[in-house]
C-alpha positions in Angstrom: 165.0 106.4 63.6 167.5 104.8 66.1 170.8 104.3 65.3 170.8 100.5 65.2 168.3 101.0 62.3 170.3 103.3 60.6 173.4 101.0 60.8 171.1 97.9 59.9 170.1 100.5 56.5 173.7 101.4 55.9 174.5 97.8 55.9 172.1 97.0 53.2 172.9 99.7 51.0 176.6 98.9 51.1 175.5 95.6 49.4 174.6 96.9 46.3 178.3 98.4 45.9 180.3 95.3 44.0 183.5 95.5 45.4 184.8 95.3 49.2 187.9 97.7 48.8 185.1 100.3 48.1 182.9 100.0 50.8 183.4 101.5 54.8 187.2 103.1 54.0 187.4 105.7 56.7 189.2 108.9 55.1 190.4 111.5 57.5 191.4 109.3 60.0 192.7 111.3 62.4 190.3 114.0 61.7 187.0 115.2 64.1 183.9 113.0 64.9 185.6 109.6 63.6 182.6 107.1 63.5 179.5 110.3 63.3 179.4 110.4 59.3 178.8 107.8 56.7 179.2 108.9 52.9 177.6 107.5 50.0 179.5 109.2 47.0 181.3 109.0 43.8 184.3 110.2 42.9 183.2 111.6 39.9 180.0 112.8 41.3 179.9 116.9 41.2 177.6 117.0 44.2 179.5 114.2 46.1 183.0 116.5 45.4 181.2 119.1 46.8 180.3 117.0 50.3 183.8 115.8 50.4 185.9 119.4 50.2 183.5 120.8 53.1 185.0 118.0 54.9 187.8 117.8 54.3 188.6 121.8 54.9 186.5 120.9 58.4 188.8 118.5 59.2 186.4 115.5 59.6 186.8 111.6 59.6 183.8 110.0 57.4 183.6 106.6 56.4 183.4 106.6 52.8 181.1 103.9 50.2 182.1 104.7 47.1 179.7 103.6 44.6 179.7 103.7 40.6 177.4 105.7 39.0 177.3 104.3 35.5 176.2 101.2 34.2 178.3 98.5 32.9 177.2 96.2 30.2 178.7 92.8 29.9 180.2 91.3 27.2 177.4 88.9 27.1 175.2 91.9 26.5 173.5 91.7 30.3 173.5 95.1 31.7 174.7 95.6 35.7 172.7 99.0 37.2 174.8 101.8 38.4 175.0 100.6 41.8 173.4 103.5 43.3 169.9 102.5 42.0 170.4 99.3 44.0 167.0 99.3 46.2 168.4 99.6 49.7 170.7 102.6 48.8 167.3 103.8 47.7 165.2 102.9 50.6 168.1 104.9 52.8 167.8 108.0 50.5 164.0 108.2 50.8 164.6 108.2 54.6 166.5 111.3 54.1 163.5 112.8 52.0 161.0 111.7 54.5 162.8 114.1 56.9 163.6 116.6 53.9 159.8 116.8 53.4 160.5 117.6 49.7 158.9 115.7 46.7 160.7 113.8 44.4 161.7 114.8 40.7 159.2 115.0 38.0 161.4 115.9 35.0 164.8 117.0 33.9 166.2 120.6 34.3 169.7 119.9 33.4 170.2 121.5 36.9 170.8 119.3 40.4 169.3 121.6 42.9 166.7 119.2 45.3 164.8 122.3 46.3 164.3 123.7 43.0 164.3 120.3 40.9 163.1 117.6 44.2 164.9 114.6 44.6 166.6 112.3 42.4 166.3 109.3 44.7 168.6 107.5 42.5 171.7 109.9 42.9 174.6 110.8 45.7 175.7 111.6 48.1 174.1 109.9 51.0 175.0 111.5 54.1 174.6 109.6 57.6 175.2 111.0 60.5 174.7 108.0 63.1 175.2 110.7 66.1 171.8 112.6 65.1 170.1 109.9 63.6 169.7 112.0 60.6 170.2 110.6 56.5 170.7 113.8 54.7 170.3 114.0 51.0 171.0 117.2 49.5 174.6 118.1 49.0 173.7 121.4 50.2 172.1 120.6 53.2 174.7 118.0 53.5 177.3 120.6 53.7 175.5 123.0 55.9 174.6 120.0 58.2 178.1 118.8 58.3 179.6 122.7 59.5 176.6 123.3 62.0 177.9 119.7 63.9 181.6 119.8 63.8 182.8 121.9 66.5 186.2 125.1 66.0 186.3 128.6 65.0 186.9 127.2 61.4 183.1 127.1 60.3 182.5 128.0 56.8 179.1 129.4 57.4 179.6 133.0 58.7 177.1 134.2 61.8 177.2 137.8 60.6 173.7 138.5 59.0 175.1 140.3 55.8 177.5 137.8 55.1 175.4 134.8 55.1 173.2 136.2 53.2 176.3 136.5 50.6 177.1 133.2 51.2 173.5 131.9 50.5 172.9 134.0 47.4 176.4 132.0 46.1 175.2 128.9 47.0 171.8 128.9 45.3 174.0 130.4 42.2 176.1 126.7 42.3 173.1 125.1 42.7 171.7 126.3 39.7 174.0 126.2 37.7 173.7 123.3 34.7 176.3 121.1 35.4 174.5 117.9 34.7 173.2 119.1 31.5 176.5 120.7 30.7 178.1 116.8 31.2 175.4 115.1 29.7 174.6 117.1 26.8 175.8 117.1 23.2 176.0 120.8 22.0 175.5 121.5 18.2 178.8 123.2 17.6 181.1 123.3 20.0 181.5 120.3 22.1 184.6 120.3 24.2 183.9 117.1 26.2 186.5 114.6 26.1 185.9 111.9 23.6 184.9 109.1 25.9 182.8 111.4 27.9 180.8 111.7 24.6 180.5 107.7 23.2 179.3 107.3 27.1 176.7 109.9 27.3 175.3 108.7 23.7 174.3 105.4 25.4 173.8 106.6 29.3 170.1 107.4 29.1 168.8 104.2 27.3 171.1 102.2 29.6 169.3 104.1 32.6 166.2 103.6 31.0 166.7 99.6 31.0 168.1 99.4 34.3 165.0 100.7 36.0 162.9 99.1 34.0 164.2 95.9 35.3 164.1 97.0 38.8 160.5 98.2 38.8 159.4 94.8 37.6 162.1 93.2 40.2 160.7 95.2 43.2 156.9 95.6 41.7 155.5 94.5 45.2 157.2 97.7 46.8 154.6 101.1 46.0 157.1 103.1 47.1 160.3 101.5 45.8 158.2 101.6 42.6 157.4 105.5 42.5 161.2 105.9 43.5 162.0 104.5 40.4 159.1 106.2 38.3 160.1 109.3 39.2 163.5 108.4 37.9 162.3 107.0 34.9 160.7 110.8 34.3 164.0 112.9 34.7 165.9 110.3 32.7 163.3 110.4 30.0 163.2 113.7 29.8 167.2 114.1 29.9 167.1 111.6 26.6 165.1 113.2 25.0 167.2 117.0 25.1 170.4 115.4 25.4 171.0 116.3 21.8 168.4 119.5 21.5 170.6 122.6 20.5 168.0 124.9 21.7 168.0 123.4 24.8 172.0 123.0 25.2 172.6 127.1 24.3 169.8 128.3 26.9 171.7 125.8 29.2 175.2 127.9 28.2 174.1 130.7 28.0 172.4 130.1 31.5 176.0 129.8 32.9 177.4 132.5 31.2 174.8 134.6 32.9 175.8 133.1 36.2 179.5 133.3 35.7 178.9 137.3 34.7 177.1 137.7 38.1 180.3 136.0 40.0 182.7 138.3 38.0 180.9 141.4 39.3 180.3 140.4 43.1 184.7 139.7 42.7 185.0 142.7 41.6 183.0 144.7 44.0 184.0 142.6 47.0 185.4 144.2 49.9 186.4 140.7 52.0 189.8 138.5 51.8 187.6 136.1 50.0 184.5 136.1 48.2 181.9 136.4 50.7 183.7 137.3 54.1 187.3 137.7 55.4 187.8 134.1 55.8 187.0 131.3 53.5 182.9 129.9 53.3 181.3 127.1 51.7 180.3 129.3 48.9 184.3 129.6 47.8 184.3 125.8 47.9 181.3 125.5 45.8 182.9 127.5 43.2 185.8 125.6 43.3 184.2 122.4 42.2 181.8 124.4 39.6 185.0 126.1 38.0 186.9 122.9 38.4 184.1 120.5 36.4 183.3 123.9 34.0 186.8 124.0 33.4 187.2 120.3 32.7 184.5 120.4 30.1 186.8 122.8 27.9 183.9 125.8 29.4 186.3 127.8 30.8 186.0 129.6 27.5 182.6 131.1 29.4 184.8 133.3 31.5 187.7 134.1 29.1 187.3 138.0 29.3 186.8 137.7 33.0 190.3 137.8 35.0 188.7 138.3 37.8 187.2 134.6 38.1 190.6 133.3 36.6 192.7 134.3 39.5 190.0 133.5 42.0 190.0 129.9 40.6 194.2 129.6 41.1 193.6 130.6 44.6 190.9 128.2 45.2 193.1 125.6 43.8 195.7 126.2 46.6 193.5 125.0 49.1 194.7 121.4 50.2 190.8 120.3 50.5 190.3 121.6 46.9 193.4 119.3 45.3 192.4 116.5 46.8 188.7 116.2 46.8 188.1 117.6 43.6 191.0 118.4 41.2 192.9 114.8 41.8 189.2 113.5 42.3 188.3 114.9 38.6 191.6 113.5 37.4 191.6 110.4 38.7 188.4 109.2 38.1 186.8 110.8 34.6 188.5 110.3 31.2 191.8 112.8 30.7 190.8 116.3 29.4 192.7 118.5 27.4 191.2 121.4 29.5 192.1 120.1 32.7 196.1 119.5 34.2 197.1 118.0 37.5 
């Protein structure tokens, strides 16, 4: 696709986001590659804080859409959609699976990894880049994308063989990792989230529920819009329907346990400055926003015989890309936790 096309979709997408002070804000000004990258995101949005440290520690202008990811219900009782289920934020992301050549989601894992779960087409980021025509929609690839492009020495995927393969092995741990089913999910008996956290998530699901609804019969003359929306309606369905399911919430901590044991050990056998090489990767910047958000839920209690992952986390929260884009992100835009200070 050309990149008048791409601009003409970008356009149409930023539509569906309600308010102007929201919508083509470039961050980074004076950073690399001003006017390559367009961001769809939230600030709340794990994945999306994920897309915004890598670049931010790259150093990288992006015009940013921020879009809100919950829906609002009017006093009147008329319920607006999260606005990234409007249909031309959609159509873009399912340009960015077309290339992707992955399928779309079928049901809920609790987990937000495209290439183990498919594609929420529903969800950010949204990644444009207008210089390579490309809509990327994976966070992951998003990130990988974003350090293969930019050009200096600063590149957080190593070259060397050995580390890379560190590097992806921590990745793929992030990625499956529970953290929407951590956010989402009530657990039977010890339930950290903050208070507003839980009275939102007790409605979220039948207020996505109705939302598409309304937009498949709104857009029933568009097949593929449609079976955007259907697949959707699975993961959301199936997201109701364990939100509450205490077997379902302890395999999903004890999942992260498992994965936060496997971290401890590899910091405590590693032989590099950081955690997979002697300079900082993308994987240390995925951990960051998984501790951060784990840590925010009250779940730091997962690690609380393991130093180790303590005093990697204070480190990572030195890093200037890590306070911005996802501590004060965190902060700023999710109700105040009592696990979680600025």
């Amino acid at each position: 696709m050309d990149r008048s096309k791409l601009e003409e979709m970008i356009e149409l997408a930023q539509k569906g986001i309600l308010e102007n002070s929201r919508v083509g804000t470039i961050r980074n000004p004076d950073g690399e590659q001003k006017g390559r990258f367009v961001l769809f995101h939230a600030a709340m949005s794990f994945c999306s804080q994920k897309v915004r440290a890598t670049l931010a520690q790259r150093g990288a202008a992006f015009e940013s859409n921020e879009m809100l990811i919950l829906a609002r219900r009017l006093p009147a009782g008329a319920l607006i959609p999260a606005e990234n289920y409007s249909p031309d934020y959609v159509r873009l992301r399912l340009q960015g699976r077309e290339a992707m050549k992955v399928r779309l989601v079928e049901a809920y894992s609790g987990i937000s990894s495209v290439s183990n779960s498919g594609l929420d087409p529903c969800a950010v980021p949204t990644l444009v880049d207008l210089d390579a025509a490309e809509v990327v929609v994976d966070s992951l690839r998003i990130c990988i994308h974003i350090d293969a492009v930019l050009p200096g020495s600063n590149r957080l995927v190593p070259a060397n063989p050995v580390q890379l393969q560190n590097v992806q092995r921590q990745l793929n741990a992030v990625d499956l990792t529970p953290h929407p089913g951590l956010l989402y999910g009530f657990h039977p008996e010890d339930d950290r989230r903050p208070q507003a956290i839980k009275q939102a998530m007790s409605s979220v699901y039948e207020e996505k529920l109705e939302a598409l609804t309304s937009l498949i019969k709104a857009n029933e003359g568009d097949g593929e819009l449609v079976a955007a929306y259907q697949a959707k309606i699975a993961k959301e369905t199936g997201g109701r329907d364990v939100r509450c399911d205490p077997g379902f919430q302890n395999t999903l901590r004890a999942a992260t346990r498992n994965i936060l044991l496997e971290l401890d050990k590899d910091l405590r056998q590693n032989q590099y400055a950081w955690l997979c090489a002697p300079h900082l990767t993308l994987a240390d910047l995925f951990w960051a926003v998984s501790l951060v958000r784990l840590k925010y839920l009250g779940l730091a209690k997962l690690w609380s015989d393991l130093p180790t992952i303590d005093a990697y986390l204070e480190r990572l929260l030195e890093l200037p890309s890590v306070q911005s884009e996802v501590l004060a992100s965190t902060i700023s835009s999710m109700p105040r936790s009592d696990y979680l200070a600025a």
